[in-house]
Structures are given as structure tokens and as C-alpha cells.
C-alpha positions in Angstrom: -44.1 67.4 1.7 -41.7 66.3 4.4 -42.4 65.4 8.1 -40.8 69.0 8.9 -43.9 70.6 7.7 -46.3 67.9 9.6 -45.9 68.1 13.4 -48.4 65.5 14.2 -46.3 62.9 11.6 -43.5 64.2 14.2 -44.8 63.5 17.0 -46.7 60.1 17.0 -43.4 59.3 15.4 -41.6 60.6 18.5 -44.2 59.0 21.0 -43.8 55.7 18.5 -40.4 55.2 19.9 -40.9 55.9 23.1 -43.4 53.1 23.3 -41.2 50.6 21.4 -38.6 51.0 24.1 -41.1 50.1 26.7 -42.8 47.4 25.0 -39.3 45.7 23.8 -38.8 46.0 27.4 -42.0 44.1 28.7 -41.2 41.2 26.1 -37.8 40.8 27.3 -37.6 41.9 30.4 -34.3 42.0 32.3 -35.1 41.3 36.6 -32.0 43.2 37.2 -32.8 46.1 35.1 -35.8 48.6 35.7 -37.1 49.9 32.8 -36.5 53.8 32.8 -37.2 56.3 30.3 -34.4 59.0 29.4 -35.3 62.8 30.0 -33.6 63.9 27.2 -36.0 61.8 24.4 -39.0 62.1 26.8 -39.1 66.1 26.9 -37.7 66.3 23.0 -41.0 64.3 22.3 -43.2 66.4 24.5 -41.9 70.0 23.3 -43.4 68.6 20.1 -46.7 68.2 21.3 -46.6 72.0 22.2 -47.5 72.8 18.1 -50.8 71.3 19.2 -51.8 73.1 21.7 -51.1 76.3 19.5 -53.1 74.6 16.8 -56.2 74.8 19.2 -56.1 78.7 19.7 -57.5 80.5 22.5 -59.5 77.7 24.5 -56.2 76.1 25.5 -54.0 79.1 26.1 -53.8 78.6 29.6 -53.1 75.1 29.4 -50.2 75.6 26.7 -48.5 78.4 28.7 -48.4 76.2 31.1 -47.6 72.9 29.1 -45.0 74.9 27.1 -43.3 76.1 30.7 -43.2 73.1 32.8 -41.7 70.9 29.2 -38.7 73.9 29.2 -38.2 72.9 32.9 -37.8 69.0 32.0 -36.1 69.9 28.9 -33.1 72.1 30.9 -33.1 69.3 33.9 -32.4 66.7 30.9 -29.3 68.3 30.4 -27.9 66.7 34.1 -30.5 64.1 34.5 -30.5 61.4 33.1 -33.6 59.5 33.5 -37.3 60.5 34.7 -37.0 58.1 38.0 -33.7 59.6 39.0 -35.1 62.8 38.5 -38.0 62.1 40.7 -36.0 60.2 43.1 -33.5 63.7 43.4 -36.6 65.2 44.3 -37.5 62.5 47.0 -34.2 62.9 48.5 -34.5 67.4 48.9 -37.9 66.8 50.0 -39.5 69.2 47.0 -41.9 66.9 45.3 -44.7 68.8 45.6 -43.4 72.0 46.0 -44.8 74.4 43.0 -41.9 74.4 40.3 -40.0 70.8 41.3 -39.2 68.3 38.3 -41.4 66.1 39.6 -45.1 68.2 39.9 -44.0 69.7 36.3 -43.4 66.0 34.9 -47.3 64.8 36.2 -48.7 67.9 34.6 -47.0 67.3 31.3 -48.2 64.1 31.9 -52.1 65.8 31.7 -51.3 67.6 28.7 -50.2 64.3 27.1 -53.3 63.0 28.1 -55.8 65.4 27.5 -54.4 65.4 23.5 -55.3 61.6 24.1 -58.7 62.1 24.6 -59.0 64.5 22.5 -57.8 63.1 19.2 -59.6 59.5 20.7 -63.1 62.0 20.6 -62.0 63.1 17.3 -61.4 59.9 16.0 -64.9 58.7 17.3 -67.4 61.7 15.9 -68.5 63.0 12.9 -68.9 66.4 13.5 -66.7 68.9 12.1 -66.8 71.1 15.7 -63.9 70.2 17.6 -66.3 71.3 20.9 -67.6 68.2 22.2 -64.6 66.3 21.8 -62.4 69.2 23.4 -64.6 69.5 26.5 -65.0 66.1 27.2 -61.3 65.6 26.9 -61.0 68.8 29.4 -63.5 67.8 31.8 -62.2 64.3 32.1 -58.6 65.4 32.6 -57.7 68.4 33.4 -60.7 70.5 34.6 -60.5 68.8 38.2 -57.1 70.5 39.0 -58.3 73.9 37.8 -60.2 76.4 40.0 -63.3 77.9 38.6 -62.2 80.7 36.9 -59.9 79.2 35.0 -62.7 76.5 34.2 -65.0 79.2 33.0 -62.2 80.4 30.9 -62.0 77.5 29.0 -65.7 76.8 29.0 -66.2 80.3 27.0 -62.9 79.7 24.6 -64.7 76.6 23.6 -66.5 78.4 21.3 -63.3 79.7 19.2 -62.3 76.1 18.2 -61.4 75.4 14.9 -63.4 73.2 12.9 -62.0 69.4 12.7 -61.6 70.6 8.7 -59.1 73.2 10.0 -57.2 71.6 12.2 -56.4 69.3 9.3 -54.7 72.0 7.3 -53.2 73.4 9.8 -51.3 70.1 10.9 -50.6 69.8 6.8 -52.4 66.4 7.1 -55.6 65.6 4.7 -58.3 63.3 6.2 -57.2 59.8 6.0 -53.1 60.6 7.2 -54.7 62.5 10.2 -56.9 59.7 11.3 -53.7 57.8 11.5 -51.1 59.8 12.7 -53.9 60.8 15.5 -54.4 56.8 16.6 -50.6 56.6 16.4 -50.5 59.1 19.1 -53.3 57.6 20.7 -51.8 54.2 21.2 -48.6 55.4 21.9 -49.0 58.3 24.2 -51.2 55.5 26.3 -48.4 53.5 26.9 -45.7 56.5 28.1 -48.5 57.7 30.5 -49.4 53.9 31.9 -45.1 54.1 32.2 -45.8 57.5 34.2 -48.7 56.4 36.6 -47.2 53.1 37.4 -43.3 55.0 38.3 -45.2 57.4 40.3 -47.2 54.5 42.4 -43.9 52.3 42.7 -42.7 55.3 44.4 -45.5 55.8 46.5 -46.3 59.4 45.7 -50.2 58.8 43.8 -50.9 61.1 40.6 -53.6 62.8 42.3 -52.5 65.9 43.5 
């Protein structure tokens, strides 16, 4: 079976690269050049990462319409921009960045899906249970449920229960236990470097992630 028919293969392998660049970076690190990641790979990787969400049925439907919709924005400003600070910095300059809808709000919260499938597959990696609740709450509460209002928390409280079992998630990503449990830490190791990338390009530009 090819990596076509395994998304998660696809994307740690995407997120892989991603993280090479920023690590080769760090070892040899150029003071006249700023490390900056290209919008084009960056979104290509995180459209990936959409499969997931659908993988996790109803719970997450809210945050996969709205994962799938702010990585189509980044995707079609790829297309004139060339990297993620010059994006943000275009949004500096027209005063939008926290407007509803600019580059720049839509990149953190991609950023939160990226995460929360962090924690998610680091709970998975970490329990024994085939219910995907536990880990799937604790990875919502700790990233995502503070920037959602209550109903939209009760929402996902009560989808909760329609998880799939660890057992089918691993058919459905075409994995069997032992390729999942790697691909999963590949993700997990790589996705925490992009993000640390994010935070820290977010800080140097004195906007915070918190909002």
C-alpha cells in the first residue's frame, strides 16, 4: 500500500520537512538571513492535516469547518505571498491583523488546529484505552476550548461521545498498530517545532498568540 492511501504517512512526512528546514537552520544559522517558512509548503502541509479532522467525525466538525476554511485562505494568499512573516507583516502595514478573516488571525488558528492534533495523538500515544475520549478532551480543553464560547463547548463536550475507538481510527488512517504509533510521534515531534516557529514570529513581532 502506497503513502496515497495513508494520510497520516503524508503528513508527518510533510511536517518532517518543514522541521528539517528549521532545524538545518538553527545549526547553521546565517545572522543576515531570518529564517522564514514559505506559505506555499506550510498551507500544502496543513490542508493535509484536514483528513484528520474528518477522521474524528462529529466532535470536531466545528473545528474542521473552520480549520478546513481558514487553510483555503492561506492556501489562495500562498499564491502572491511568499512567506508566512511577509504575510503577517502585509497585514501589520493595512492595519487588519486582528480583524475576523485577515491572513494573520486565520494563520494562529490553524496554528490551534496543528496543535490540538498534537496533544491529541501525544494522549494517544500515552494511554491504553481504546476510547479516543479522554485523550480528545484533554487535547480540547488545553487548546482550544478557551477561545470558544459555551455553546460551542457544550457542543463538543456532547460529540465526545461519537469518537471512534483508537482501533478505528487505525483503519481508517490505513495504518496498523506499530506504523501509527510512529507516524503519530513523527507528527508529534515535528508539528512542535513549526508551532515553537509560529509563537516565537508572532512574539518577534510583538502581536502575542493570545487573542
Amino acid at each position: 500500500m502506497d503513502s496515497g492511501d495513508r494520510p497520516l504517512r503524508k503528513i508527518s512526512e510533510a511536517f518532517n520537512e518543514i522541521a528539517n528546514s528549521i532545524n538545518s537552520h538553527h545549526q547553521n544559522p546565517n545572522p543576515n538571513q531570518q529564517l522564514d517558512l514559505e506559505l506555499a509548503s506550510f498551507s500544502r502541509a496543513c490542508s493535509l492535516v484536514s483528513a484528520l479532522f474528518g477522521c474524528l467525525g462529529i466532535a470536531f466538525k466545528f473545528a474542521e469547518m473552520d480549520y478546513v476554511a481558514k487553510v483555503n485562505d492561506l492556501c489562495e494568499a500562498s499564491k502572491s505571498i511568499l512567506t508566512l512573516q511577509s504575510m503577517i507583516e502585509k497585514d501589520i502595514e493595512q492595519n487588519c491583523v486582528r480583524k475576523p478573516g485577515s491572513h494573520t488571525r486565520n494563520l494562529l488558528k490553524v496554528k490551534r488546529g496543528l496543535d490540538m492534533i498534537r496533544v491529541l495523538f501525544e494522549q494517544i500515544l500515552l494511554s491504553d484505552e481504546n476510547s479516543l475520549k479522554n485523550p480528545a478532551s484533554m487535547a480540547y480543553e488545553q487548546v482550544l476550548s478557551p477561545y470558544h464560547g459555551w455553546a460551542v463547548q457544550k457542543a463538543v463536550g456532547a460529540g465526545m461521545y461519537t469518537l471512534p475507538s483508537k482501533q478505528k481510527l487505525v483503519q481508517k488512517l490505513n495504518e496498523d498498530e506499530a506504523s501509527v504509533r510512529r507516524e503519530m510521534q513523527n507528527y508529534v515531534s515535528a508539528s512542535a517545532f513549526v508551532i515553537v516557529h509560529i509563537d516565537k514570529l508572532f512574539q518577534s513581532l510583538e502581536l502575542g498568540i493570545d487573542w
